[in-house]
DOSE-584681 format. One record per residue (C-alpha): residue number from 1; x, y, z. Coordinates in steps of 0.1 Angstrom, whole numbers, plus 5000, padded with zeros to 4 digits. Each point is the difference from the previous one (the first is absolute). Layout:
BEGIN
   k    X    Y    Z
 NUM    X    Y    Z
...
This chain:
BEGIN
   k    X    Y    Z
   1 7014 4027 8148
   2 5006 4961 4992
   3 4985 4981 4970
   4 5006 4968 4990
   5 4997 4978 4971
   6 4991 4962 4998
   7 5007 4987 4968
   8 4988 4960 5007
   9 5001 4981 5027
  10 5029 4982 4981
  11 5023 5036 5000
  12 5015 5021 5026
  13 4991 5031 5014
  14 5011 5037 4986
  15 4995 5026 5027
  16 5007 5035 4991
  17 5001 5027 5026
  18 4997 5042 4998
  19 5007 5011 5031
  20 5001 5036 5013
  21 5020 5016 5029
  22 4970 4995 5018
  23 4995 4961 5002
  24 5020 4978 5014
  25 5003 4963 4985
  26 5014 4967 5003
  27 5017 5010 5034
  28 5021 5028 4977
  29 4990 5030 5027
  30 4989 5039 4986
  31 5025 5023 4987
  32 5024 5019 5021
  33 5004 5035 5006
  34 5026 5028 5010
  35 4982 5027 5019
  36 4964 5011 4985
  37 5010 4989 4964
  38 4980 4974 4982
  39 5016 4968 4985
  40 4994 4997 4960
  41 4964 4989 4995
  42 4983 4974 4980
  43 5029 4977 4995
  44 4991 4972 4974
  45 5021 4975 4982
  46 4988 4972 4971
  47 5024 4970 4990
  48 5002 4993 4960
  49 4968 5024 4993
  50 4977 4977 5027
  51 5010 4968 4989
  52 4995 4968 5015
  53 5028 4980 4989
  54 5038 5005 4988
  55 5021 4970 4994
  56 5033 5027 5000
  57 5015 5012 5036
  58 5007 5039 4986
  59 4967 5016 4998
  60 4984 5034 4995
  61 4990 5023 5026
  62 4972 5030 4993
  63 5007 5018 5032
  64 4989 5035 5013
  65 4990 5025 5024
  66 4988 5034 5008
  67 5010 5025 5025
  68 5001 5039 5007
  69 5037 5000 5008
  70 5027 4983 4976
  71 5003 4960 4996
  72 5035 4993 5000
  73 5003 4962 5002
  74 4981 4968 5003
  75 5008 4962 5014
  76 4985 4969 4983
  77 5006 4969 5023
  78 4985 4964 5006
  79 4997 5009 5037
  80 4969 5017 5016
  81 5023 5018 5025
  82 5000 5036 4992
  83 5037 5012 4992
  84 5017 5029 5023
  85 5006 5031 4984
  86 5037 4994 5000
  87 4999 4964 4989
  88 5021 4982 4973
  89 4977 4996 4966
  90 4981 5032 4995
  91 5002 5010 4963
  92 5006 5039 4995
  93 4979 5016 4974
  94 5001 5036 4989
  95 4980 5019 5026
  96 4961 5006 4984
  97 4967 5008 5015
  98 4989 4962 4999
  99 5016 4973 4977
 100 4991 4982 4973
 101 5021 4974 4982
 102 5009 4964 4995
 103 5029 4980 5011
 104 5016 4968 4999
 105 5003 4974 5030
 106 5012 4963 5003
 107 4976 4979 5027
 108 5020 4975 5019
 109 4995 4965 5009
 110 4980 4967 4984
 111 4968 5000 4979
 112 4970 5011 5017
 113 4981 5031 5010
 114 5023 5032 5004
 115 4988 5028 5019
 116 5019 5036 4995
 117 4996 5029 5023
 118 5009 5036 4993
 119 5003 5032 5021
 120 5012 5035 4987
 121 5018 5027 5026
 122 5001 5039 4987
 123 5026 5025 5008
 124 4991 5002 5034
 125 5004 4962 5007
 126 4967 4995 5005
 127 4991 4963 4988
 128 4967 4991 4986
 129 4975 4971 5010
 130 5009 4970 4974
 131 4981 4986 4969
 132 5001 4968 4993
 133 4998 4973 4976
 134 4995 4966 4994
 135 5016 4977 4963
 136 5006 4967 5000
 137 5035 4988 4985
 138 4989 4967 4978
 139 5027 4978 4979
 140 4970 5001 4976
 141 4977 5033 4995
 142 4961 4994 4989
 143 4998 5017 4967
 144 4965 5010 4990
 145 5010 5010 4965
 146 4992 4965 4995
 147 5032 4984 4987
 148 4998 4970 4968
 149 4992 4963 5023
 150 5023 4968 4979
 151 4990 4967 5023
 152 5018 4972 4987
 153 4992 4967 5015
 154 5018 4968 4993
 155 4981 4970 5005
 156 5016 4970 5023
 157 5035 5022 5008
 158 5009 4992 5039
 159 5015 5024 5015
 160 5033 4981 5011
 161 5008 4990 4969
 162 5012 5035 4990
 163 5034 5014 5007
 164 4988 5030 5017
 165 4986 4978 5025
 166 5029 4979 5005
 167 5000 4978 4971
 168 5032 4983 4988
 169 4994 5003 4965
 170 4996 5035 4977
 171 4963 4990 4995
 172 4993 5035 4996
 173 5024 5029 4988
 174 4976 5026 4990
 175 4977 4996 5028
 176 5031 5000 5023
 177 5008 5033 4985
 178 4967 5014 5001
 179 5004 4994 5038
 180 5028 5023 5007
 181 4971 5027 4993
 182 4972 4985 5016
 183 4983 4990 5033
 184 5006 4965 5004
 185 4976 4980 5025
 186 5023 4969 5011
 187 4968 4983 5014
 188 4968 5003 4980
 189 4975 4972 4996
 190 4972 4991 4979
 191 4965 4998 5009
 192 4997 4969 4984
 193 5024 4970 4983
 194 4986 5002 4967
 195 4988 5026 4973
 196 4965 5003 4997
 197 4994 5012 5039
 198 5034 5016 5002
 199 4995 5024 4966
 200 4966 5008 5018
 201 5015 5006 5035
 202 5024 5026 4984
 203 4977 5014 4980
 204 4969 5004 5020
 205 5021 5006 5036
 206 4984 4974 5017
 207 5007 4966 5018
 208 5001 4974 4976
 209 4970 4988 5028
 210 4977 5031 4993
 211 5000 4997 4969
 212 4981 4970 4971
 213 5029 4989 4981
 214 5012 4973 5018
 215 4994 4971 4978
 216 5003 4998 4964
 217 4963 4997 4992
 218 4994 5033 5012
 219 5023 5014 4975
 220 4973 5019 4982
 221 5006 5040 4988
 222 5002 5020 5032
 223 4975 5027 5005
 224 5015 5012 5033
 225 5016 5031 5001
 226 5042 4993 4995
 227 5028 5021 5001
 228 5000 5007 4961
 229 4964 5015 5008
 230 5011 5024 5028
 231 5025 5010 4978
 232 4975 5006 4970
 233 4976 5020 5023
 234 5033 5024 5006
 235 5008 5010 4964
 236 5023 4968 4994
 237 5003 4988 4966
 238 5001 4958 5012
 239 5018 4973 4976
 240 5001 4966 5010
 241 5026 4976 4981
 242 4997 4964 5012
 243 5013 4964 4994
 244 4978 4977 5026
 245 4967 4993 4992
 246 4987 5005 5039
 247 5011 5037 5000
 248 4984 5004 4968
 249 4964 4994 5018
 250 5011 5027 5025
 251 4999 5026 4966
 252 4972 5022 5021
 253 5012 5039 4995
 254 5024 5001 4969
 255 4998 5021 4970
 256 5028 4978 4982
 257 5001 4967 4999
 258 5030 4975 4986
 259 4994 4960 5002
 260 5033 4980 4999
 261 4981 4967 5019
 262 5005 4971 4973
 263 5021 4969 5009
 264 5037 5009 4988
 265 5004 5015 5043
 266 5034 5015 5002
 267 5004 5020 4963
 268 4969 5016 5001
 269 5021 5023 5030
 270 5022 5015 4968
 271 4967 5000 4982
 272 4982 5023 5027
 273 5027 5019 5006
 274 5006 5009 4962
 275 4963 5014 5000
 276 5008 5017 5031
 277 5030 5013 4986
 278 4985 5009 4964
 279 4967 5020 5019
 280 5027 5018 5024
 281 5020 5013 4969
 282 4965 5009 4983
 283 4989 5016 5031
 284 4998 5038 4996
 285 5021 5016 5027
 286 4970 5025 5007
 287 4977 4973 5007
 288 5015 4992 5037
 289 4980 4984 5032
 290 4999 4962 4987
 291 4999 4968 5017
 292 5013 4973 4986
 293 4999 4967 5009
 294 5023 4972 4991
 295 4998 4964 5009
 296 5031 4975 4989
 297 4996 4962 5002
 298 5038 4985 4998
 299 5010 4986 5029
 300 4966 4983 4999
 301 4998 4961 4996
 302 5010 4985 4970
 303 5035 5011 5003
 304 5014 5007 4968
 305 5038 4994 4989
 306 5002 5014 4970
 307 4998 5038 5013
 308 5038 5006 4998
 309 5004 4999 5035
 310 5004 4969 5014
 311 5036 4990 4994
 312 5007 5029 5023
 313 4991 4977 5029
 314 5004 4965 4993
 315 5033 4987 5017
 316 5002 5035 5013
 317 5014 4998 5035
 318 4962 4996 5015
 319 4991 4975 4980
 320 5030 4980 5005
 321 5001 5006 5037
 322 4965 4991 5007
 323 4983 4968 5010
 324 4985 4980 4975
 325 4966 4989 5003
 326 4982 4982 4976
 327 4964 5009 4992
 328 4974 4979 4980
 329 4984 5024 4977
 330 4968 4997 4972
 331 5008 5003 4964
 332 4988 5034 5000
 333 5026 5021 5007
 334 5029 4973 5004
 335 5034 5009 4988
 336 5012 4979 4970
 337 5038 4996 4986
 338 4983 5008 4968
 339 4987 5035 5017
 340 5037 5009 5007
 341 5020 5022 4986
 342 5037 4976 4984
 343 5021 5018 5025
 344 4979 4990 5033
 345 5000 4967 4988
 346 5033 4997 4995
 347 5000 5011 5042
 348 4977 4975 5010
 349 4998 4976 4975
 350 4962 4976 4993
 351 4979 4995 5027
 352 5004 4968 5023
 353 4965 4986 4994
 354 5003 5009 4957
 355 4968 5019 5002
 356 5004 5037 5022
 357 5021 5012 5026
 358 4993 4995 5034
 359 5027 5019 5018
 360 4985 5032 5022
 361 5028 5022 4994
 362 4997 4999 4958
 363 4963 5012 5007
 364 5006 5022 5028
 365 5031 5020 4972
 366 4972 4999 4972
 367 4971 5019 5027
 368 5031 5025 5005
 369 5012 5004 4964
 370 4960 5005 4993
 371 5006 5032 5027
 372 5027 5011 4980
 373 4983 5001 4974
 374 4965 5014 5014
 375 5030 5029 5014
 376 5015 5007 4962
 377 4965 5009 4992
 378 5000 5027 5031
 379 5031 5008 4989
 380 4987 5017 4965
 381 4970 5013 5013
 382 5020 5021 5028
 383 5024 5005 4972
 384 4970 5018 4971
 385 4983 5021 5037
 386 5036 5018 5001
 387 4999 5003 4963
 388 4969 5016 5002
 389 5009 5023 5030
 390 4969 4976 5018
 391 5026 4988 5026
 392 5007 5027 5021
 393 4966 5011 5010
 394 4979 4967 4999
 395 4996 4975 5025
 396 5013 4966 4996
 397 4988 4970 5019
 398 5009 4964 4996
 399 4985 4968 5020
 400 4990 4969 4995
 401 4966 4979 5006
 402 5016 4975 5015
 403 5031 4977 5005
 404 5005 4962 4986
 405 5012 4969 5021
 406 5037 4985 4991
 407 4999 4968 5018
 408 4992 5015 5035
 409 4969 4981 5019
 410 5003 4973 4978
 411 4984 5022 4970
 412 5016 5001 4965
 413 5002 5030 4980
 414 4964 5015 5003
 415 4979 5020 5025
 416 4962 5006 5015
 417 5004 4973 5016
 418 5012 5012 5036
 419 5005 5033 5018
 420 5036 5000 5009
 421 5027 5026 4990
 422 5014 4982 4970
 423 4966 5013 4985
 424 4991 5030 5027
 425 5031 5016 4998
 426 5006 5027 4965
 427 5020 5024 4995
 428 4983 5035 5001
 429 5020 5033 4985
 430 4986 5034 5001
 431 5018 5027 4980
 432 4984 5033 5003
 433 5005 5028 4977
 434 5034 5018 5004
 435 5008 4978 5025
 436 5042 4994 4993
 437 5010 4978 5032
 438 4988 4971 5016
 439 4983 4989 5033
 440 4994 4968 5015
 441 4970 4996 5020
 442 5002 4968 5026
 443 4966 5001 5008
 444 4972 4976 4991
 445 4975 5011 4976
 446 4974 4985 4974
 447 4997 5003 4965
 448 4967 5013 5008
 449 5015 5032 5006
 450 5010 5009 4973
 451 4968 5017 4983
 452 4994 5023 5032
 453 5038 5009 4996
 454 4995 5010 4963
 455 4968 5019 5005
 456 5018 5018 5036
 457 5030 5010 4979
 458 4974 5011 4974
 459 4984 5024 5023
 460 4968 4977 4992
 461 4974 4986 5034
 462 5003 4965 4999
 463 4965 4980 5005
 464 4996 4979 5032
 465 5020 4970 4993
 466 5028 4978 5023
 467 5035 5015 4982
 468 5014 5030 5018
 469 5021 5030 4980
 470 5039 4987 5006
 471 5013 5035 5001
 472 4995 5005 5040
 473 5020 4967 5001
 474 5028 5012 4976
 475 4998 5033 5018
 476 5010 4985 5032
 477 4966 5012 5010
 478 4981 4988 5033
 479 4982 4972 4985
 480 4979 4975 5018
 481 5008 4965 4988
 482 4979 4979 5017
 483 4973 5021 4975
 484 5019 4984 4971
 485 4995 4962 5001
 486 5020 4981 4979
 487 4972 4972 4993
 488 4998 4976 4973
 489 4975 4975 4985
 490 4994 4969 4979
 491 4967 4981 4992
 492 5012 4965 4991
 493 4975 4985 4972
 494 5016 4966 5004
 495 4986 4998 5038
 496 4966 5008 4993
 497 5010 5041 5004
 498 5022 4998 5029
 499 5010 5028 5012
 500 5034 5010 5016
 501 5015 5033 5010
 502 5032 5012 5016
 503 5012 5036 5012
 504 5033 5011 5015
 505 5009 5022 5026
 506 5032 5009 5019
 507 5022 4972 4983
 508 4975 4974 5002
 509 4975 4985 4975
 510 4971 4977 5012
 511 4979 4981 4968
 512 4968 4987 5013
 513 4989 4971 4976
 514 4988 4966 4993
 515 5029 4983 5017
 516 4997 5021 5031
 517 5017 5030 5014
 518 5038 5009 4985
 519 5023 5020 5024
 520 5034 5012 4981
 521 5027 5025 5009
 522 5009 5014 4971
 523 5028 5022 5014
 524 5021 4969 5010
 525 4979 4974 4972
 526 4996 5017 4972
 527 4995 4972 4977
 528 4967 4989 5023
 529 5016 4968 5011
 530 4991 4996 5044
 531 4966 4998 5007
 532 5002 5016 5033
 533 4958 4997 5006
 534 5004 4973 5027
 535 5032 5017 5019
 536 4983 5040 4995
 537 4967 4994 5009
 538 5002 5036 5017
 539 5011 5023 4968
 540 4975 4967 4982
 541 4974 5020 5021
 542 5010 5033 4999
 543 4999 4999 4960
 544 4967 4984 4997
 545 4987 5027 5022
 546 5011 5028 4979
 547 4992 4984 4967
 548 4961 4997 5015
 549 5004 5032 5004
 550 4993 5001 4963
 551 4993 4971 4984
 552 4969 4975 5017
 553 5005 4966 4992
């Protein structure tokens, strides 16, 4: 007899098998006999109690038979070929009318599906037909207990401005060290270059195309039915602490809500974070299954320079070694000599035109000092979850919305206003609870998929939306990526709602926009520099058919 369970369309499959000496399955063959005597009968085995999932290689065997004669031994192997009665392997037991018991066993081999047969032989060496089952060896385990959910998001962080993704400077310590427990994703991107359709393309699970928040006029309260929501509808107690105005008209499904949106951007981050901090420590320890949600605003334009990071990086070897380029900025947001702290002035003395600087690197080591800082605040929060034994059994995830130009593609310091991977590209950390070592996943994903991931982990159906659950992709599980686009969108205001999209696929990225098609190679031209449209019309082709595929323009 065979059943099996399908838990979503998203999981795998657990198959568990109770065979008797009669059947023969999976090519394992019936039980073999000496004489007229009867092999042991009604051979069965289960793997960790029926489980789906174990994210450990040692697991736990309930294994038994029943036969007239005595069971002397049994065989547990990764093969379907039935042993010989004189083969290496069987396991003696102490001779009983049928057996009964549980035993260890280490599967072999990479993540994925592991399939364990098991025979028994009595005292006459007759061997039984096998039993068989069927538990998938994960790097990460669903667990429907329904761990605590902390989503922090920092707003305008790009992703190769961190060390942990190849950065020069110690941007980001804490996060850093958070990593050497977590699943990093090295390429992630953003369903949009700024914050209003980004938030609600994380948050809803959705193309930032299929969804209404594309322009800033539509920034009314949501009423659709976000992540927070799901969450709600599943016994989650949903806080939502925020310091950008946009996200605070995504505030559909909270029962908490914290405001840190005035104009002082950049210490309202220590502001949030001390509410978080002071409603963790309040937080009775009986009241578990929260999500809470935490938006930080830092690295976001202005820059500050008083933040207590920023003579780590001025005349650092980056800044010194880089090329200069001089930017013309508005008055909002330019860097003063007055706005400097004595000792950076005495590095770089006044500015040459006497009223702000105009030097790229000073504002490109103030956006990373505003990281820094934007990280110190991670830093405590992680610190008051492992003083509050939340650590351990939560999950932690950190993104960002979107990215910020330096001086690439001729735009300073500032973002929306393009879709390449100076503003696509974030940084995406998963660490799931008791999860102690890290893993890198290559892959290209979308910060889209980060609700169904939650909710899969969660043991909770996700709704029909674009994002797909990550764990079969962490899992080294047989995914279909061509059924994960990586697709992103803009509506441009200042051309009459233009519209331009890009999406990536096997090392290229094509952006279809107002200036025609945009062919890049972004294994050999990372920074987006060769327009190879006119030279690749083929792979030109070949992306704009699969992006039709899912998006009609």
């Amino acid at each position: 007899m065979a059943s099996t369970l399908k838990r979503s369309p998203a999981r795998l499959f657990l198959t568990f098998l109770t065979l008797t000496a009669a059947f023969a399955v999976n090519g394992c063959g019936g039980g073999t006999s000496s004489g007229d005597a009867v092999p042991p009968q009604n051979v069965s085995l289960s793997i960790n109690n029926g489980q789906a999932y174990t994210s450990s290689k040692t697991v736990s065997l309930n294994i038994g038979a029943t036969d007239n004669a005595a069971v002397n031994a049994y065989y547990i192997s990764e093969s379907p070929t039935a042993p010989a009665p004189d083969a290496a392997g069987w396991v003696d037991v102490t001779p009983s009318s049928g057996y009964n018991g549980t035993v260890s066993y280490e599967v072999s081999g990479n993540y994925g599906d592991k399939q364990l047969y098991l025979w028994f032989k009595d005292s006459s060496s007759n061997v039984s037909a096998a039993a068989s089952a069927v538990i998938n060896l994960a790097f990460v385990a669903p667990d429907v207990s329904s761990p605590n959910i902390i989503m922090i998001v920092v707003d305008t962080l790009r992703a190769d401005h961190l060390p942990l993704y190849g950065y020069s400077r110690d941007t980001a310590p804490n996060i850093s060290v958070l990593a050497g427990s977590s699943v990093v994703f090295e390429n992630a991107y953003s369903a949009a270059p700024w914050t209003l359709p980004s938030f609600a393309s994380m948050l809803l699970g959705k193309l930032a195309y299929n969804h209404d928040y594309n322009v800033a006029a539509n920034a009314g309260v949501a009423t659709e039915k976000m992540l927070p929501g799901l969450l709600q509808d599943n016994g989650y107690h949903t806080v939502s602490v925020q310091t950008n105005s946009f996200v605070i008209n995504l505030h559909n499904g909270f029962d908490e809500k914290a405001d840190f949106t005035d104009d002082n951007i950049g210490f309202n981050d220590s502001a949030a974070v001390n509410y978080t901090i002071n409603y963790l420590n309040n937080l009775s320890l009986a009241r578990r299954k929260f999500f809470l949600f935490i938006g930080l605003i830092s690295p976001h334009w202005p820059y500050k320079t008083n933040n207590g990071f920023l003579s780590n990086f001025v005349m650092d070897p980056l800044y010194v070694s880089s090329n200069q380029s001089l930017v013309t900025l508005g008055s909002d947001g330019a860097i003063t000599y007055d706005a400097l702290p004595s000792d950076i002035q005495a590095r770089i003395g006044p500015p040459s035109n006497g009223q702000y600087y105009m030097d790229s690197r000073l504002y490109v080591a103030a956006y990373d000092s505003e990281i820094r800082y934007a990280d110190e605040q991670i830093g405590r929060l992680i610190s008051t979850l492992k003083n509050r034994n939340m650590y351990d059994d939560s999950i932690i995830i950190i993104t960002s919305d979107h990215g910020e130009n330096m001086v690439e593609h001729d735009t300073y310091f500032t973002h929306g206003n393009n879709l390449y991977n100076s503003l696509l590209h974030v940084p995406l950390l998963i660490k799931f609870p008791g999860q102690t070592s890290t893993k890198t996943v290559t892959n290209d994903v979308r910060t889209i998929d980060i609700l169904p991931t939650a909710l899969d982990y969660a043991g909770i159906d996700a709704p029909d939306i674009d994002g797909k659950s990550l764990l079969p992709v962490i899992n080294d599980g047989n995914v279909d990526f061509a059924e994960r686009p990586v697709i992103s969108y803009r509506v441009d205001l200042a051309a009459q709602g233009a519209r331009s999209v890009s999406v990536v696929r096997d090392g290229y990225k094509l952006i279809k926009g107002a200036i025609g098609n945009e062919l890049y190679n972004l294994t050999a031209d990372k920074d987006e520099i060769s327009n190879l449209s006119a030279s690749e019309t083929e792979k030109v082709n070949d992306l704009d058919e699969y992006l039709l595929q899912f998006y009609a323009y």
